[in-house]
Steps between C-alpha positions, in 0.01 A plus 500: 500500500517309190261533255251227452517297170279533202433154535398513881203259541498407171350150395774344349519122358836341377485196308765223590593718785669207702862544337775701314345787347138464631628467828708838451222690354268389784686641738676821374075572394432416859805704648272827322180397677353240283268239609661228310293219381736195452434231186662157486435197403715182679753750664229509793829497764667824322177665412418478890864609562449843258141548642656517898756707372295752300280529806185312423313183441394543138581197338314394200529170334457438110617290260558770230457256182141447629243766377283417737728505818605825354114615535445340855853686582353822419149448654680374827666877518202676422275309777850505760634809436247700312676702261817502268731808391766285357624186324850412438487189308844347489480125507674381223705141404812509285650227279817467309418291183601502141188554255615198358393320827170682663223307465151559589507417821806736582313772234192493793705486769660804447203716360220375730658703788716772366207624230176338567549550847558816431211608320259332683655672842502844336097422400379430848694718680414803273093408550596478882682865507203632286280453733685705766617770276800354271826410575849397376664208330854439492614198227822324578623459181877370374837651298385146304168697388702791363831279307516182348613219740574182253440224751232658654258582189212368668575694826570839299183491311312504834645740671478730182161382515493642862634867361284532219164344713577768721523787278130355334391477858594851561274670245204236598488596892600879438433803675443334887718138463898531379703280330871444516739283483901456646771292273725370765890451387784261642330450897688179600310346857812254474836413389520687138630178240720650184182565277383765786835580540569563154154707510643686816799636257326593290280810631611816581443544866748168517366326758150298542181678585317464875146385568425827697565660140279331340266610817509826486419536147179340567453696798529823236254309288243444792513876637546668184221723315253351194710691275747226566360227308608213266847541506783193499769622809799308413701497839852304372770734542504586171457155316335546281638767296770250414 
């Protein structure tokens, strides 16, 4: 008989859960016995799609650059569900622009989702687990938070912003609510143009990473013990040591 998961009927809530690594992580956490609570925001078709697929009904609608829909998110899971164990936030929006070239506009664009988002997800779902005993966080974070991308500078600094927040955040909810975060590599959903290519050469496994990668380290994140706390997992076939 096989063994049952660690994260059997666990509360589990994936941000942007409707597509590429969301999607992958929402299902490889509900292949171990997660109830997986699925966030989008105008993906409602895919979100649905992931939802069936993981099982479940769960679906949870927020427009993540919104405080306040971020609060009504969270209340809406602890009046329909009751209870949250974990929160993998990984919505996040990428642009390629020289610094020469982002303006405000682009600046917020970026940074209202893949930070603010971020924080403000980590802050209600930590009260939420705290009232049922603590829980786990897992921070999707980005190779572009760890080296120095130079037409994505305003990208980079948020998702460093994401690894540091969540080492801050660690030390704030410790003993009973972990923090972690994964650094994804090279994980092309589509055909791979030179740049990614060029990327793809570059790291030492030689070949692109796969969203069930990236899944499984947060699945280690989400099961692991409190002694496993603010640490940056950087999940890029050796990338980054370039």
């Amino acid at each position: 008989m096989k063994p049952a998961s660690e994260l059997s009927g666990k509360v589990v809530l994936v941000t942007g859960a409707a597509k590429r690594i969301g999607r992958c992580v929402a299902l490889h956490l509900a292949g171990k016995g997660a109830r997986v609570l699925v966030h989008y925001n105008e993906s409602e078709e895919e979100a649905r799609k992931t939802a069936t697929d993981c099982g479940s009904d769960d679906l949870f609608r927020a427009n993540l650059e919104s405080v306040a829909e971020i609060e009504a998110m969270f209340a809406s899971i602890e009046t329909k569900i009751g209870r949250l164990d974990g929160l993998v936030n990984n919505a996040a929006r990428f642009t390629r622009i020289h610094p020469f070239d982002v303006t405000e506009q682009d600046w917020d664009f970026i940074h209202a989702v893949n930070l603010k988002a971020v924080f403000f997800c980590c802050q209600q779902g930590a009260k939420l687990m705290g009232k049922h005993g603590g829980g786990r966080i897992v921070n999707i974070s980005s190779l572009g938070g760890m080296r120095p991308w130079a037409e994505h500078a305003h990208y980079c600094a948020s998702k460093a912003g994401v690894i540091m927040l969540t080492q801050a955040l660690a030390k704030a909810f410790a003993p009973d609510i972990t923090v972690n975060s994964v650094a994804p590599g090279v994980i092309p959903f589509g055909p791979a143009d030179e740049r990614v290519q060029t990327m793809i050469r570059q790291t030492p496994a030689k070949r692109p990473g796969e969203g069930d990668e990236i899944a499984a380290a947060v699945a280690f994140f989400l099961s692991a013990s409190n002694f496993v706390t603010g640490q940056n997992m950087a999940v890029d076939g050796g990338l980054a040591l370039r």
